[in-house]
C-alpha positions in Angstrom: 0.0 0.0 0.0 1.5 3.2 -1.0 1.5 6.1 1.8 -0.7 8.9 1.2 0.5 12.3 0.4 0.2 14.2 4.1 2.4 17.5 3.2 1.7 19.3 0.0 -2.0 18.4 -1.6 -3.1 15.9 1.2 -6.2 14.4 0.0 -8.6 15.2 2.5 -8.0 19.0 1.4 -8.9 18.5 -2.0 -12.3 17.9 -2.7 -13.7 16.6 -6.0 -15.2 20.0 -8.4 -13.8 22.2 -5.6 -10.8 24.0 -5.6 -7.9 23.1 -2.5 -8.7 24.3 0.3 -6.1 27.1 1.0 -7.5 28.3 -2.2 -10.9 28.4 -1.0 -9.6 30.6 2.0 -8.4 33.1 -0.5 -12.2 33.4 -2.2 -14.1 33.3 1.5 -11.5 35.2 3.4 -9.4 37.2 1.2 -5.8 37.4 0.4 -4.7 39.1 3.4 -6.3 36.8 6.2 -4.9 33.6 4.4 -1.4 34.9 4.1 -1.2 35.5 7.8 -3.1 32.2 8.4 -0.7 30.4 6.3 2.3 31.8 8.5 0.2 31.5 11.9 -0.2 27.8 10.8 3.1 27.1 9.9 4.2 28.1 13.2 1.7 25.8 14.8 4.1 22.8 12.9 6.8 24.6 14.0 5.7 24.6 17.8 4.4 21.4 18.0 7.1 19.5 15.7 7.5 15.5 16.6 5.3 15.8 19.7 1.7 14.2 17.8 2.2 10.4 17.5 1.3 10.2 14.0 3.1 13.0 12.7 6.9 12.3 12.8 9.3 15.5 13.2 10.6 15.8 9.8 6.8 15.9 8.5 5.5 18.5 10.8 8.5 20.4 9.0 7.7 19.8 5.8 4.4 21.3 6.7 5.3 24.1 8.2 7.7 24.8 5.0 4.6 24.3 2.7 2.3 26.6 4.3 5.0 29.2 4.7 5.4 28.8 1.0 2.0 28.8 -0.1 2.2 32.3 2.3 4.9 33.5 0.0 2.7 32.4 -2.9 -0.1 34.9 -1.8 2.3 37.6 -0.9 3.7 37.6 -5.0 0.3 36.9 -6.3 -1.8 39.4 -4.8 0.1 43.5 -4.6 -2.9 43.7 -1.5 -0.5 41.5 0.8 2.7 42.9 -0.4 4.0 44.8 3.2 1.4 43.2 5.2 2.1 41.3 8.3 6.2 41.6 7.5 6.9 40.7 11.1 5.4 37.4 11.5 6.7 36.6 8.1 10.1 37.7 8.8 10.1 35.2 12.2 8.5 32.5 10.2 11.3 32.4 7.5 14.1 33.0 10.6 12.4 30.2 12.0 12.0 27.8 9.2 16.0 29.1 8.2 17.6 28.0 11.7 16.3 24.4 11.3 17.7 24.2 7.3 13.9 24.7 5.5 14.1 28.1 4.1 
């Protein structure tokens, strides 16, 4: 049995004749709220690396570099976001830097 993708386009985030999630957040909440959702939520991997049973270290990790990307996404793809929140991004990418991600 192969082992389900749990980092980038999980499954259970991508629901048939919708589009992902994250991009959902964009249409319902605006650019602004996801990008600093995205960053607030890759700090939450950050925080709580290796310490859920199922979710080994180097995974929560790889999450946390994946939402911080999908953050850095929004901020090129929408001139709205561009300035906005600079401090929490700033942390996440020192944060994300110091363990080798960024």
């Amino acid at each position: 049995m192969s082992k389900k993708e749990q980092v980038n386009h999980p499954e259970h985030y991508n629901i048939e004749g919708r589009k992902e999630c994250w991009d959902e957040f964009i249409d319902k909440f605006g650019p602004k709220h996801t990008f600093v959702w995205c960053l607030m939520t890759a700090q939450k991997y950050l925080y709580r690396k290796g310490l859920k049973d199922d979710n080994p270290a180097e995974q929560d990790l790889n999450k946390a570099q994946a939402y911080f990307n999908k953050a850095t996404k929004i901020r090129y793809d929408h001139r709205e976001v561009d300035g906005y929140a600079n401090g929490l991004y700033n942390k996440t990418y020192k944060d994300l830097k110091k363990l080798g991600k960024a």
